[in-house]
N, C-alpha and C positions, 0 to 999 in steps of 0.2 A: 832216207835209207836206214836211218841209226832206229829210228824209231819203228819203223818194220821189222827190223832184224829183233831187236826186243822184244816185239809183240810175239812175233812166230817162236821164238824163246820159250816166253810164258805158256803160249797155248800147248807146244811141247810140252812140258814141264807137267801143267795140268792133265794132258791128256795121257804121258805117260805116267803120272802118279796115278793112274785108278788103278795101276799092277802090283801098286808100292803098300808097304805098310800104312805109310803116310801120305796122305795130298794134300797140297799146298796151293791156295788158290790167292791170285792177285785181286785186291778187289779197287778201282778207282773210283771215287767219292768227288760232288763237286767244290764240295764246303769245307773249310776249318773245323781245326778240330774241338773247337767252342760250339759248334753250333748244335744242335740238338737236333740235329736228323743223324747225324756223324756220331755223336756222343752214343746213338740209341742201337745206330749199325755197328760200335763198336760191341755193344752188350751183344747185341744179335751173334757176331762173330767167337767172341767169347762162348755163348750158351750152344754154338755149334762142337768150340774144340771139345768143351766140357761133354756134351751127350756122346761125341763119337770117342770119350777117352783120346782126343790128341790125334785121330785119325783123321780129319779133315781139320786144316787149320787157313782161313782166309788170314789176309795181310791186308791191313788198309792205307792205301794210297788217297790221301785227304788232298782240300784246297785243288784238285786238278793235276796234282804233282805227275802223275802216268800221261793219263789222257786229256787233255780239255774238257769241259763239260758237250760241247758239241759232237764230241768223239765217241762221247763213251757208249754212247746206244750202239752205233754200229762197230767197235771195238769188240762187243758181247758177242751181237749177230754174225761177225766172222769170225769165231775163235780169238781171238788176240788176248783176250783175258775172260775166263770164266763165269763174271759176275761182275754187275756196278747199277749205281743210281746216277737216275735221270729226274730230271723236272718233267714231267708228264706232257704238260700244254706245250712242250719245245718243238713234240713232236707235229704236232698240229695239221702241217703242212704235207705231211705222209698219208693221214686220216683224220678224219673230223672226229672222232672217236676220239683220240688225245686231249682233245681241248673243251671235252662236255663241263669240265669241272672248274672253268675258265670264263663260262658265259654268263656275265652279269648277272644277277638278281634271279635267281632259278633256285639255287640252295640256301639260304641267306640265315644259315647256323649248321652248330656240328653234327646235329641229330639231322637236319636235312641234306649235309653233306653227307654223311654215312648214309643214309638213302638212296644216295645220288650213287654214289659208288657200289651198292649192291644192285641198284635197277642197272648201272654200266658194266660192271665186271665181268660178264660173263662174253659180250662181246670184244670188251679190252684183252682178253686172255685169248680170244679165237684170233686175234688178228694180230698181235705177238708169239701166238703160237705159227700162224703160217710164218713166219719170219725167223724160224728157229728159236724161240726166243720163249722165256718161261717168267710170267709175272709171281714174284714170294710174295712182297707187301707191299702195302702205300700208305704213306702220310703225311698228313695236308699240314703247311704252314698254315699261319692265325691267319685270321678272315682281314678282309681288303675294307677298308673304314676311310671314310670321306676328311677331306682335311681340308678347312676352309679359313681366309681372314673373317668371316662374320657368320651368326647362327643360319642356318637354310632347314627353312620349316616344310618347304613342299618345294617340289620337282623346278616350278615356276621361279623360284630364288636364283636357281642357276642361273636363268637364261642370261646370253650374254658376257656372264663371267669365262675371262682365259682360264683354261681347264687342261692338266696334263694329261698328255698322250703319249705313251711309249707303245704301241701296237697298235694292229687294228681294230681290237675288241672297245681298248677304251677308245679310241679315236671316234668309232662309231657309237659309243655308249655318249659323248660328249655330245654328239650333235642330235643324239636322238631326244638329247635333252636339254637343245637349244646352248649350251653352249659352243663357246670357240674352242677347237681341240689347237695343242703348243704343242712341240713337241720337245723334251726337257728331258734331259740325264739326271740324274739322280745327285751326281756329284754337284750340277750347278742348280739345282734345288734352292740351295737359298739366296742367292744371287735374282735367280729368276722370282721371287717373290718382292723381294725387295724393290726391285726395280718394276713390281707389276707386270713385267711377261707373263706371267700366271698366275692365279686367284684362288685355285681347286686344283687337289689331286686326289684320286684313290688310290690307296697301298696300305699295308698292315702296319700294326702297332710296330711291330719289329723294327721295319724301315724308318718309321719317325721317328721311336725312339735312336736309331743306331747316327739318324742324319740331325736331332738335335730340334724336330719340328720345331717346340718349343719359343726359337729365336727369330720364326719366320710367321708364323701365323699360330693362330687364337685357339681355334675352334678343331673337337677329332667328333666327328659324329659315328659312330659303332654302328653303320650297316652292315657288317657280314654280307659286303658286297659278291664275293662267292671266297673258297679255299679253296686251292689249288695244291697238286698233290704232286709230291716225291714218290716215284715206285724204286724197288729195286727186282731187277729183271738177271736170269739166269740163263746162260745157252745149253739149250735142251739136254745136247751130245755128251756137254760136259755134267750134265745134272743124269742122266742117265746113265751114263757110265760108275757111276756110282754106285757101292753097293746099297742093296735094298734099305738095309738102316740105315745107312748114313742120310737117303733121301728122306727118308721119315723125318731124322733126327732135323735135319732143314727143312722142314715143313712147320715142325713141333716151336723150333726157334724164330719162323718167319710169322706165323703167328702170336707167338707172344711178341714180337717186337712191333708189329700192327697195332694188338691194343696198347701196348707201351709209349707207340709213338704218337698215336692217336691224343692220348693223355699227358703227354710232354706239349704237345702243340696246345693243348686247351690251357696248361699253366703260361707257356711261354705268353701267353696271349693276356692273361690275368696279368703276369706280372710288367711285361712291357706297356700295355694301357694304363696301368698303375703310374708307373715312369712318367708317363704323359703328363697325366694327372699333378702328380708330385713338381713338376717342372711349369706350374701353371696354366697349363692348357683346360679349357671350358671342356670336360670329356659325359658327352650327352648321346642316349638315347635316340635312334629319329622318330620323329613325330609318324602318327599313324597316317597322315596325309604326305610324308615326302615317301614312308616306305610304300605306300600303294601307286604315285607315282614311278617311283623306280622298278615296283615289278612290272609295272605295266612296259614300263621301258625293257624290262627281261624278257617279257615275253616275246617280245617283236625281234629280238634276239634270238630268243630259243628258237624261235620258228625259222628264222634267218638261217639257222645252223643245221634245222631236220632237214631242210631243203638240201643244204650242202650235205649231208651226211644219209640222206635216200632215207630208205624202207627201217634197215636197220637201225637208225638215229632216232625217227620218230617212233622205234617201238621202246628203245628206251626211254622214251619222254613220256610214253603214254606210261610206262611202268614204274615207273618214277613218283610222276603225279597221283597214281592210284593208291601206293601206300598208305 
């Protein structure tokens, strides 16, 4: 009830500041305020107050502090709060549309992630827009890289190996490639290695350097298994109600903080595989016979998912690909 009554608070607040001089908009984030999707939303917020001169001013609600990260989508879509970021692929389960940018071996770098995101956008934008709901920007955490106790030259190395599973994408990315899918938290990560529960995991340099890989296993192979993207999303009402510039002025800041974020994710990515690196890990290249195994495993994916996602799925795949 407490948490209700705040919400309906806020969305008040917002929706009566478009009468106001000033508006004051809450915005909940799901990350610390270390992390560099937060750090980049806070510039974003800043270059908002700065364009409207102090007329729109967001507040950031970091780490979850407002809403959960599970909340914060439909918190937007019913007024509760004006504006906030989501992890994209969360939504998944709404539309297959959410989770293009999630399926294995389909984009496997930033230039074919940014690809991947202009042949998707325009359908991602049509289906948050029936939902009230207004896409500013997105930006992809570092790419998803193989971590293994020993070198894996071709697809065939897996087979066999315990292999972590935290969803269904890798669950079935595992067995499409003959390994055993585990299913392992993050936190007992190295526990489970130690003891052999698992052998293989995919996740980004971020994750192994923040969990220590380092003390559990050997080997980071740099597939650019796919990047998965942070949006932040706006409710229409409250974006429209807005005067003419100030929508501008949030357009003008949502894209610079695109290419900004875009470019913080490519360093983040340099510097944590460094970390790796530094901390003794074997950090290799894969071989041109495990990456053409593994697209071939993307592909049986991709198609997996035009299926689930109809007509409209498979036009962005074809458009995708054509680039």
């Amino acid at each position: 009830m407490l948490r209700e009554f705040v919400g309906a608070a806020i969305a008040a607040t917002f929706l009566a500041g478009t009468a106001t001089a000033q508006t004051g908009w809450d915005m909940p984030t799901p990350y610390g305020d270390t992390n560099f999707h937060t750090q980049n939303i806070a510039e974003f917020a800043e270059d908002v107050k700065e364009a409207t001169d102090g007329g729109l001013v967001i507040t950031i609600h970091s780490a979850g502090s407002l809403f959960k990260h599970p909340e914060i989508k439909d918190s937007v879509r019913k007024g509760l709060v004006p504006i906030g970021e989501v992890l994209v692929s969360r939504l998944s389960n709404e539309n297959a549309i959410f989770g293009i940018d999630s399926v294995p071996f389909v984009a496997t770098s930033y230039d074919d992630a940014k690809k991947l995101y202009d042949a998707s956008k325009a359908e991602l934008e049509k289906v948050l827009d029936e939902q009230g709901l207004k896409l500013l920007f997105a930006v992809p955490w570092p790419p998803q890289g193989l971590y293994t106790t020993k070198e894996i030259n071709t697809v065939d190395d897996l087979k066999g190996l315990k292999m972590r599973a935290y969803n269904a994408a890798t669950e079935r990315l595992a067995q499409l490639a003959g390994a055993v899918p585990t299913q392992v938290e993050v936190p007992d990560l190295p526990t489970a290695f130690s003891t052999g529960r698992v052998e293989a995991m995919i996740t980004s340099p971020s994750t192994g350097a923040n969990s220590k890989a380092w003390d559990y296993v050997n080997v980071y192979t740099d597939t650019q298994a796919w990047l998965p993207k942070n949006m932040v999303i706006v409710n229409k009402a409250a974006f429209e109600g807005l005067p003419a510039e100030q929508q501008e002025a949030i357009m003008e800041a949502a894209a610079q903080a695109e290419t900004r974020g875009w470019e913080a994710s490519r360093e983040e990515t340099e510097a944590q595989t460094q970390t790796l690196a530094e901390n003794g890990m074997t950090v290799t290249d894969p071989s041109e016979e495990l990456m053409s195994g593994l697209k071939e495993i993307g592909a049986t994916m991709a198609d997996e998912w035009s299926q689930e996602a109809g007509e409209s799925g498979t036009a962005v795949l074809e458009s995708f690909r054509s680039m």
